[in-house]
C-alpha positions as CSV (number, residue, x, y, z in Angstrom):
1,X,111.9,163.3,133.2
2,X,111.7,159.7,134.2
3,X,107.7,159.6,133.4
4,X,108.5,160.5,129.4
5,X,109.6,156.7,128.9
6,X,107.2,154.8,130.8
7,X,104.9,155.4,128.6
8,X,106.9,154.4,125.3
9,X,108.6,151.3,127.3
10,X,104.8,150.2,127.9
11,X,103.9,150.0,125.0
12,X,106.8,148.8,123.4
13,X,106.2,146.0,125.9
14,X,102.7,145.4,125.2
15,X,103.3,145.2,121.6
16,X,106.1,142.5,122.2
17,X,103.5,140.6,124.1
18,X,101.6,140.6,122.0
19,X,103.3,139.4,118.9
20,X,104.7,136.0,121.3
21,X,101.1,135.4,122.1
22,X,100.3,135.8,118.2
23,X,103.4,133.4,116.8
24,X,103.8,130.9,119.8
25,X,103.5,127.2,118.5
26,X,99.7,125.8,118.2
27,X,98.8,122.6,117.2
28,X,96.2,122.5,114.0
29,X,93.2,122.1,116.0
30,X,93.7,124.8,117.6
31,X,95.2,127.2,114.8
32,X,92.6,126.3,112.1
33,X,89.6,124.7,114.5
34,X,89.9,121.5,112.5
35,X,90.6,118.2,113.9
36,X,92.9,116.9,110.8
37,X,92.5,113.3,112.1
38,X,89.2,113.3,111.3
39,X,90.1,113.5,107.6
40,X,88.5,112.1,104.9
41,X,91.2,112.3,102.0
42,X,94.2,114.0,100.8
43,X,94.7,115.3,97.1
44,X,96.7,118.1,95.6
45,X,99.5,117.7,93.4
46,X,104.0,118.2,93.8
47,X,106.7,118.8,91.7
48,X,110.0,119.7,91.9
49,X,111.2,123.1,90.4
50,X,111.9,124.5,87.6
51,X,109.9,120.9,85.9
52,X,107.2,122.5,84.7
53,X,104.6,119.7,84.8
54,X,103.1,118.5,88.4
55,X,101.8,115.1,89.8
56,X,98.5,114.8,90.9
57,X,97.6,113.0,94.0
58,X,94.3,111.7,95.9
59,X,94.8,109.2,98.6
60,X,91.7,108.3,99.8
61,X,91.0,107.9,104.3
62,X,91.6,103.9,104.0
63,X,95.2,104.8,101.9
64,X,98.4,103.9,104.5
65,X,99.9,107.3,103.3
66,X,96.5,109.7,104.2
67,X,97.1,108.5,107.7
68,X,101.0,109.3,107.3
69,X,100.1,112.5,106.3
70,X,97.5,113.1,109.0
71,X,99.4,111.9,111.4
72,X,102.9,114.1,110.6
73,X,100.4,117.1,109.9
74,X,98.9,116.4,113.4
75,X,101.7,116.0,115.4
76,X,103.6,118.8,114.2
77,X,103.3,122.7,115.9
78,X,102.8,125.3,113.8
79,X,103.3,128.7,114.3
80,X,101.6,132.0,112.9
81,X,104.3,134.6,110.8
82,X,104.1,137.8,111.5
83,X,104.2,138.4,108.2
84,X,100.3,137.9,107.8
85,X,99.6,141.3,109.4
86,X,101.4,142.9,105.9
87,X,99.9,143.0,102.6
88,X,100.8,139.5,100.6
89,X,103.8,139.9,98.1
90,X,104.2,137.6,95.1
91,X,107.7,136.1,94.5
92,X,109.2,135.6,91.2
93,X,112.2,134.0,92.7
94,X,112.4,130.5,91.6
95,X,115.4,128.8,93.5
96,X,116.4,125.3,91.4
97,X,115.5,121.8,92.8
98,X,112.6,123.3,95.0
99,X,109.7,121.5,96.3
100,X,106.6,122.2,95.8
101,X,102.8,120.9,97.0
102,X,99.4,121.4,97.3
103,X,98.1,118.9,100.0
104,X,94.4,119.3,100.4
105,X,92.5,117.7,103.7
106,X,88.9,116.9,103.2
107,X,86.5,117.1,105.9
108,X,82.6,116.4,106.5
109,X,82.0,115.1,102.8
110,X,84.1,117.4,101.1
111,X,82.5,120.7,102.5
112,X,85.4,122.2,104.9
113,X,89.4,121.6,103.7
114,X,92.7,122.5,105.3
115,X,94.8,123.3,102.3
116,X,98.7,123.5,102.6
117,X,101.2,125.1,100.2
118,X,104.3,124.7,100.0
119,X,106.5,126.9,97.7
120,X,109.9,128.3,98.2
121,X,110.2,126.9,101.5
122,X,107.3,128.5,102.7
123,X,103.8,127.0,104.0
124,X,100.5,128.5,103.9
125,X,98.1,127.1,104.9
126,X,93.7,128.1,104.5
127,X,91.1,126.8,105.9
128,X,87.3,126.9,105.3
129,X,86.6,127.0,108.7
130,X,88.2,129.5,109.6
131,X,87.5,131.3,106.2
132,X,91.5,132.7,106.9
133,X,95.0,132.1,104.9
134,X,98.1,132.8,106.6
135,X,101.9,131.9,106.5
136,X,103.3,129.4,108.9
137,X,106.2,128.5,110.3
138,X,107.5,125.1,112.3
139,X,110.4,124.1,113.5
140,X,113.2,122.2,111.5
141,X,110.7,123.8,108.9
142,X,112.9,122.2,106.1
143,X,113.3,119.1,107.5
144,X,109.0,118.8,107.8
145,X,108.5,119.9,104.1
146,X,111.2,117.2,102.4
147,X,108.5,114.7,104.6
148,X,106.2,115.7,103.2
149,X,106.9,115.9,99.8
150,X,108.6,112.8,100.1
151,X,105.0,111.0,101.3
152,X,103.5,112.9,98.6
153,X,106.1,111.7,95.8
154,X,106.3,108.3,96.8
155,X,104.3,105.7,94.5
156,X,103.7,102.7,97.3
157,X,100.7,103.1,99.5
């Protein structure tokens, strides 16, 4: 009788295994197999929902704030959502006073980019490299995104 539930507890271990291995905290390089401080630029564009209209951005590698960036992008962990392994839903939920970006990381002459959005308090993020989008999570997740979009938003390099 005893036998019946190894089997089940196995792999009901194996799968919890395996979905710590798959959302434990990875730096960039090793989630997108980029090296963000190599990067060249930054451009995208923010606003703050329900405005309609957004801000463009481009801060060029010699900029004060493309380092800020690279550096709080580079320091931070990020960590895979399981979510990725379900089919992608779109939201129509706006919640008011949101922030919203599109920060896009430019590599080797504008051939490879690490693209983040940010919308309803979540990230994705795609790279070309890795040719994959996913959702991502960090921690104080909320925290992270307000510094962001508050580098992104400010006007003095």
């Amino acid at each position: 009788m005893k036998k019946k539930w190894f089997l089940p507890l196995g792999i009901l271990a194996v799968l919890v295994l395996a979905a710590l291995i798959y959302t434990r905290p990875m730096p960039l390089e090793a989630l997108c197999e980029a090296d963000i401080t190599q990067c060249q630029s930054v451009f995208g564009y923010h606003f703050r929902a329900p405005q309609a209209e957004d801000t463009r951005f481009a801060f060029p590698a010699d900029d004060a704030r493309c380092a800020q960036l690279t550096a709080l992008f580079a320091q931070q962990k990020f960590r895979r959502s399981l979510r990725n392994l379900l089919p992608r839903e779109q939201t129509s939920d706006m919640p008011q006073n949101n922030l919203i970006f599109d920060a896009d990381f430019s590599f080797n002459d504008g051939q490879d980019y690490l693209y983040f959005q940010s919308s309803f308090g979540q990230l994705n993020l795609f790279s070309t490299t890795g040719n994959n989008l996913m959702l991502c999570t960090t921690s104080r997740q909320k925290e992270f995104l307000q510094q962001v979009y508050d580098m992104l938003s400010s006007d003095t390099p």
